[in-house]
Wavefront OBJ file of the C-alpha trace (Angstrom):
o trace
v -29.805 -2.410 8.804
v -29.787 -5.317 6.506
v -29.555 -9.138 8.188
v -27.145 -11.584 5.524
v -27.045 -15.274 6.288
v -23.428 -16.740 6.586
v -22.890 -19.509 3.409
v -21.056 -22.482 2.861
v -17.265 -21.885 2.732
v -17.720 -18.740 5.415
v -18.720 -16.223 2.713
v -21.609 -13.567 2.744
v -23.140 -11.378 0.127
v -22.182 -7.697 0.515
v -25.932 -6.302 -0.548
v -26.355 -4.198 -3.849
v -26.772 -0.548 -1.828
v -24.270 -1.043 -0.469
v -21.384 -2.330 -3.028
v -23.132 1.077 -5.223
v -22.884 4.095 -1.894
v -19.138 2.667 -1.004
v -18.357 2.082 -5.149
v -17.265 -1.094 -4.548
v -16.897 -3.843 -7.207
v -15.864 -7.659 -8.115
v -12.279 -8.018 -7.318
v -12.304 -4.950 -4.953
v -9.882 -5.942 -1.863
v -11.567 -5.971 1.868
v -9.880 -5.674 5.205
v -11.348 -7.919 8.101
v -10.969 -7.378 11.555
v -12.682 -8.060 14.629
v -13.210 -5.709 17.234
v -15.513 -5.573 20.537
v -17.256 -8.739 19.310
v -17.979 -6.608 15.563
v -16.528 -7.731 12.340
v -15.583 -4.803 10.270
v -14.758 -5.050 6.772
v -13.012 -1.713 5.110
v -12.037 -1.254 1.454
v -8.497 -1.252 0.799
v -6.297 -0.653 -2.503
v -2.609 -2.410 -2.322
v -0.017 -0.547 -3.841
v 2.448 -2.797 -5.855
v 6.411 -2.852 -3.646
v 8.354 -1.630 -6.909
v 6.048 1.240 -6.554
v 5.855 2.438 -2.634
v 8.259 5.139 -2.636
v 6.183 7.437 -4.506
v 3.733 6.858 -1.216
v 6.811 7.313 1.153
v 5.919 10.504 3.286
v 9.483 12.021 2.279
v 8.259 11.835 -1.464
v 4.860 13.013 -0.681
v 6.016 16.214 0.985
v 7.983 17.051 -2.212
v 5.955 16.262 -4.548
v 3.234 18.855 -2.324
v 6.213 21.287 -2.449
v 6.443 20.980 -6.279
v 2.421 21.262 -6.863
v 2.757 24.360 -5.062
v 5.313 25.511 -7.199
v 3.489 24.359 -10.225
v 0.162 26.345 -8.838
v 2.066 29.944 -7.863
v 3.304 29.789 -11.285
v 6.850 29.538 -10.371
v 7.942 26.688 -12.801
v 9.017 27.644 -16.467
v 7.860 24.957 -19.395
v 10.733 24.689 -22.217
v 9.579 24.369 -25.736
v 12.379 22.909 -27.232
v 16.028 22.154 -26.037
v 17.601 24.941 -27.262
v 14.401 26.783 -25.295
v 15.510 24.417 -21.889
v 19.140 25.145 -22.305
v 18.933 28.696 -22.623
v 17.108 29.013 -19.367
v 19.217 26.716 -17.637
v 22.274 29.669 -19.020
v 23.600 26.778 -21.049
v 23.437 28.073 -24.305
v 26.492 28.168 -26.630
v 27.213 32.232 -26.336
l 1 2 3 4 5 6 7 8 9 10 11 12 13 14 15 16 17 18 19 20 21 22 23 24 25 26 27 28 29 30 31 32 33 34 35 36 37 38 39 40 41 42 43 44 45 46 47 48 49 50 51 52 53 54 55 56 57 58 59 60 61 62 63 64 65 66 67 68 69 70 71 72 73 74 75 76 77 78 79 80 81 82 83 84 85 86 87 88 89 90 91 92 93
């Protein structure tokens, strides 16, 4: 247990062990809440709005659907177009 002293402007150190065992650095973001008379602070990482539908849980179980795929073997890599088109069956013959 480490005792930190409250400073002017309500802010408090976060000591050295532990910013290094939770990897936590200048400009980090913290969550504060208070519960049962405890203030709890937890690390947080915002994701930008333009970019939340990759984190939407419909995207998320596709995208676990496709790294499956991707895993099994099941998806082909094209070389070239003519490669791409000729296993989508839309080559020229």
């Amino acid at each position: 247990m480490v005792i930190i002293e409250i400073k002017k402007k309500s802010q408090v150190t976060i000591p050295v062990q532990i910013m290094k065992k939770l990897n936590l650095h200048v400009g980090d973001l913290l969550q504060i809440e208070e519960k049962d008379g405890r203030i709890i602070l937890t690390p947080v990482v915002t994701i930008p709005k333009d970019q939340a539908w990759f984190y939407s849980e419909k995207w998320q179980k596709e995208e676990s659907i496709v790294e499956n795929e991707i895993k099994e073997g099941k998806l082909l890599v094209a070389n070239s177009l003519e490669e791409l088109f000729e296993d989508l069956g839309l080559n020229d013959e």
